[in-house]
C-alpha positions in Angstrom: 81.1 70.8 185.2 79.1 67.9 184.4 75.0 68.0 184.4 73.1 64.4 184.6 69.7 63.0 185.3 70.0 62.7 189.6 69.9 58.8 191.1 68.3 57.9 194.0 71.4 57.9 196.0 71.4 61.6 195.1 68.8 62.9 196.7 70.0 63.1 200.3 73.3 65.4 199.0 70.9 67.4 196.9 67.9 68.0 199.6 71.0 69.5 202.2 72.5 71.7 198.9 68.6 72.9 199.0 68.9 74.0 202.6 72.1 75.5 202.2 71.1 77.3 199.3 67.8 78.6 200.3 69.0 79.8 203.7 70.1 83.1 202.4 66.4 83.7 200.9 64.7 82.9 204.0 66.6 85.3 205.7 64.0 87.5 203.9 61.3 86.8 205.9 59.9 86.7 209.4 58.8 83.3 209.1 62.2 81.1 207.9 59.9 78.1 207.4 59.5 78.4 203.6 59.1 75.1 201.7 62.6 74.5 200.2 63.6 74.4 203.8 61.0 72.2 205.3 61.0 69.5 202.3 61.2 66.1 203.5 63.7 63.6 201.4 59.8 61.6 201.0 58.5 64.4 199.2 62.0 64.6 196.9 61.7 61.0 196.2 58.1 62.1 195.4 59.5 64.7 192.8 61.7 62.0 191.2 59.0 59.8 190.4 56.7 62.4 189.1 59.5 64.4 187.0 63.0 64.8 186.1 65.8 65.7 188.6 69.4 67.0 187.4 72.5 67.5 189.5 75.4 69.7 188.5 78.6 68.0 189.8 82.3 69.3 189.6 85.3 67.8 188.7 85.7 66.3 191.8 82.1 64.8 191.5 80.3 66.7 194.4 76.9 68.1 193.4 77.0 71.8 193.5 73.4 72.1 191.7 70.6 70.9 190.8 67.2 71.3 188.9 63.8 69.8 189.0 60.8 69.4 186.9 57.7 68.0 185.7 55.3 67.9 182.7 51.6 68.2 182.7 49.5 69.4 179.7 52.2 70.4 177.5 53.7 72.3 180.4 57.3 72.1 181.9 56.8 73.0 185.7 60.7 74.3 186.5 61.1 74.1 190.1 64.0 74.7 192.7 67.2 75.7 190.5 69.6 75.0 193.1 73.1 76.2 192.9 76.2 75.9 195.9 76.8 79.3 197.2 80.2 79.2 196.3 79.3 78.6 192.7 76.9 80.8 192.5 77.5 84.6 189.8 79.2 81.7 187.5 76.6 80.9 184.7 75.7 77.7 186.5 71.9 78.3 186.9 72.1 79.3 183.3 73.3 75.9 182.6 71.0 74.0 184.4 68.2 75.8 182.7 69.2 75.2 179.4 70.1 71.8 180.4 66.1 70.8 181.8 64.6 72.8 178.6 66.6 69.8 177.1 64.8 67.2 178.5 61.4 68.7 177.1 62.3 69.9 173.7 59.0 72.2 172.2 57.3 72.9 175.3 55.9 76.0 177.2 58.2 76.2 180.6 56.6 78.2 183.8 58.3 78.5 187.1 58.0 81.3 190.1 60.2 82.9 192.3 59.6 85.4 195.1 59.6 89.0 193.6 61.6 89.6 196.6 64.5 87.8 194.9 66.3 90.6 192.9 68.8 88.1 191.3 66.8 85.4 190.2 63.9 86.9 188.0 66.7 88.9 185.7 68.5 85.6 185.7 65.6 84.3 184.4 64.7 87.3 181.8 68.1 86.9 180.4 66.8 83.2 179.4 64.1 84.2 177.8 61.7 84.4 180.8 58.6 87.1 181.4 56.3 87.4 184.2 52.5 86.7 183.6 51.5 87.1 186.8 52.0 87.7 190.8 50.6 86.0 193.7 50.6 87.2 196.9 51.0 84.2 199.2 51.2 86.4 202.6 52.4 89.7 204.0 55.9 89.1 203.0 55.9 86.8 200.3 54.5 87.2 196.9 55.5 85.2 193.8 56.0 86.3 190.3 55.3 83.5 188.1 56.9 83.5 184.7 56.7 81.7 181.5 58.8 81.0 177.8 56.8 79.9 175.3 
């Protein structure tokens, strides 16, 4: 596998691995309509501008991941660690992890993820992640925001 800084011309194949990826966490709720699924390829050219995107690609260079973010006040803001289905119980979101916390060396790193999502916040304590908060964004969905200093 190969990790990179994404290219414009990346950010179609990315925003459909998005979809297809976050399909299976919608199914958690009543209302499908959560961001990852709405996002427009504007606001992910938006993103690119105002942060750092990385794409996982395999040998036969499709992009099976991908990982966002963006520094404000000595701050990493991690967002959307993307990752194929059929990739996915492989150590590839690890990788992409380490691989952004690269990019901004010294830093405090937050992200969220629904507390619904049983995989994804140990994936996260087993990189060194803790949760410093919740935040109940409706009846179904509440985030657990979490933080490595």
């Amino acid at each position: 596998m190969n990790i990179c800084q994404a290219q414009l011309q990346d950010l179609q194949e990315i925003l459909s691995l998005q979809y297809l990826a976050f399909k299976s966490v919608a199914l958690q709720f009543t209302d499908q309509k959560i961001q990852p699924l709405t996002q427009t390829l504007e606001e992910l050219r938006d993103e690119y501008y105002n942060g750092i995107i990385l794409k996982m690609t395999n040998k036969n260079n499709k992009i099976i991941g991908s990982i966002r973010a963006r520094e404000n006040n000595e701050t990493v803001y991690i967002g959307k660690l993307i990752v194929h289905p059929d990739y996915q119980r492989h150590g590839y979101g690890t990788m992409l992890l380490n691989a952004i916390e690269k990019y901004y060396t010294n830093k405090r790193y937050e992200l969220f993820t629904s507390s619904k999502s049983p995989s994804y916040i140990p994936l996260y304590e087993k990189n060194g992640y803790k949760i410093f908060s919740y935040k109940k964004i409706n009846n179904e969905l509440e985030f657990a925001y979490m933080e490595k200093n």
